[in-house]
C-alpha positions as CSV (number, residue, x, y, z in Angstrom):
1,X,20.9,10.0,-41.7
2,X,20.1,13.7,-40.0
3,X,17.2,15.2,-40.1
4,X,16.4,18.1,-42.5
5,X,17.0,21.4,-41.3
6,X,12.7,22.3,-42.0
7,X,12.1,19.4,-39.8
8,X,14.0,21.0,-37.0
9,X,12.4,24.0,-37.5
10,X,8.9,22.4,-37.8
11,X,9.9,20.9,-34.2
12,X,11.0,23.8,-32.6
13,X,8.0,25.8,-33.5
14,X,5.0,23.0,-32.8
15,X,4.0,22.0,-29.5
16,X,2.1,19.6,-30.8
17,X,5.1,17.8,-32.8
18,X,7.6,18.6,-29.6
19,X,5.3,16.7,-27.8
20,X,4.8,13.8,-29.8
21,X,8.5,13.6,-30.4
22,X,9.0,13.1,-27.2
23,X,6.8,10.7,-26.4
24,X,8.4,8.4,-29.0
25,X,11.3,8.7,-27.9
26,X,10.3,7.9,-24.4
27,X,8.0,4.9,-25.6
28,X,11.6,3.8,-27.6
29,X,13.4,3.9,-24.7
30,X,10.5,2.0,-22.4
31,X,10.2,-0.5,-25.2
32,X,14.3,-1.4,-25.0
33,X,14.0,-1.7,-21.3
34,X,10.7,-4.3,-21.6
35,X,12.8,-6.3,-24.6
36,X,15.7,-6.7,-21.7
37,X,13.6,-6.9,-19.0
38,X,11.7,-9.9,-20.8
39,X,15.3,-11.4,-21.9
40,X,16.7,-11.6,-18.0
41,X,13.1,-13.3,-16.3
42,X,13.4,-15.7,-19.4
43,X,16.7,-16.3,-19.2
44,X,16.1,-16.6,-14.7
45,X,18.9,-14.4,-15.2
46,X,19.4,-11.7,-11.8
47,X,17.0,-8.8,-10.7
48,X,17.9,-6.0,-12.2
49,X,17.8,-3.2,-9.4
50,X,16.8,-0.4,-11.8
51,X,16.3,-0.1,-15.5
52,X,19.7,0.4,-16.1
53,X,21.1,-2.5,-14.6
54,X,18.6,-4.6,-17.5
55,X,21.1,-3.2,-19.8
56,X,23.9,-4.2,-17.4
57,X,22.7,-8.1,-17.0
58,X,22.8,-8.1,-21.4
59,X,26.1,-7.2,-21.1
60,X,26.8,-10.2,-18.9
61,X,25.1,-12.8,-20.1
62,X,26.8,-11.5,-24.0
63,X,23.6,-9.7,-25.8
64,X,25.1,-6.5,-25.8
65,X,28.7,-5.3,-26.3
66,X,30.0,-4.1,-22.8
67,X,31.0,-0.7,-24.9
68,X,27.6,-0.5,-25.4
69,X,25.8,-0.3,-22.2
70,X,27.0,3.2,-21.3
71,X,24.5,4.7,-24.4
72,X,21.7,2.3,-23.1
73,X,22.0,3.5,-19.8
74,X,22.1,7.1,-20.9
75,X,19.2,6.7,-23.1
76,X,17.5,5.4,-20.0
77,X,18.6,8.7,-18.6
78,X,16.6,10.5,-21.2
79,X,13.8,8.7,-20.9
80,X,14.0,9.6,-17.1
81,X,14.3,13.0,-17.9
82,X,11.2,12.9,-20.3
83,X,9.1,11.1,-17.4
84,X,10.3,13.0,-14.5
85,X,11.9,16.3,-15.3
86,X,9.8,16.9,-18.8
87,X,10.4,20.8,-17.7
88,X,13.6,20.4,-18.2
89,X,13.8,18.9,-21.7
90,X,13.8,21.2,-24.0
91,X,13.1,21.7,-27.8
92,X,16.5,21.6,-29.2
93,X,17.9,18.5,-27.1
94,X,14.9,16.3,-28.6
95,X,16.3,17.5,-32.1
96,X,19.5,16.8,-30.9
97,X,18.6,13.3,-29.5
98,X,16.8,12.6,-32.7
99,X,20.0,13.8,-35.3
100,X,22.5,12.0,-33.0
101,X,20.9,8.7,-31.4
102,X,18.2,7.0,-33.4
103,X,20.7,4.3,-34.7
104,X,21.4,3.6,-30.8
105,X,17.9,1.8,-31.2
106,X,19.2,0.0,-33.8
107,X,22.1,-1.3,-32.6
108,X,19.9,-2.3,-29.7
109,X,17.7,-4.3,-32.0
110,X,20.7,-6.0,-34.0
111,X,22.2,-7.1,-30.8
112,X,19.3,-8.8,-29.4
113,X,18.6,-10.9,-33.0
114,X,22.1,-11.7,-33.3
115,X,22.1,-13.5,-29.3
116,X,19.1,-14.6,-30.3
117,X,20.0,-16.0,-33.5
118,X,23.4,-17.4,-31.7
119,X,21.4,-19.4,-28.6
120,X,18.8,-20.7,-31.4
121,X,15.8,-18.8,-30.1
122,X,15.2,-17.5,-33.8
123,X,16.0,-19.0,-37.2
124,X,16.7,-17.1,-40.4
């Protein structure tokens, strides 16, 4: 559901709520990367060589749909760009992020409880 239009306004015009915003969506990101990071030293599945290739390994081992790893990895990419190049995020591609990609987290959530629901690790 997008975001009203005084929310993006509110955004773009409060430090304070920029910041915040993007701290979420960094901690989102960092939380999806621990959830599959847990999953593949669980499951003595490989090393993933960066935090990408945790996303990667779900594919392989059939958590996550392979047309699904190319958002995961980008929203790794974000959360890169939050950590590393904060200067180069800018107000309106957090709003942006948050109209367009918040169900990606979702989908990220339903994936891992339906493996997990399908190998018996969790019961209805």
């Amino acid at each position: 559901m997008p975001l009203p239009r005084i929310i993006e306004k509110i955004l773009l015009s409060d430090l304070g709520r920029l910041g915040g915003a993007k701290y979420y969506l960094q901690v989102a990101v960092e939380c999806c990367v621990d959830v599959a990071n847990h999953m593949i030293a669980r499951q003595n599945w490989r090393a993933p060589k960066s935090h990408g290739d945790s996303f990667v390994i779900l594919v392989e081992n059939g958590v996550i749909p392979a047309d699904f790893v190319l958002t995961t990895r980008q929203m790794v990419g974000m959360r890169n760009r939050l950590v590393h190049l904060y200067w180069e995020v800018d107000a309106e591609t957090v709003y942006e992020t948050l109209q367009s990609n918040l169900a990606d987290f979702e989908r990220f959530e339903e994936s891992v409880q339906a493996y997990l629901r399908r190998t018996g690790a969790i019961q209805e």
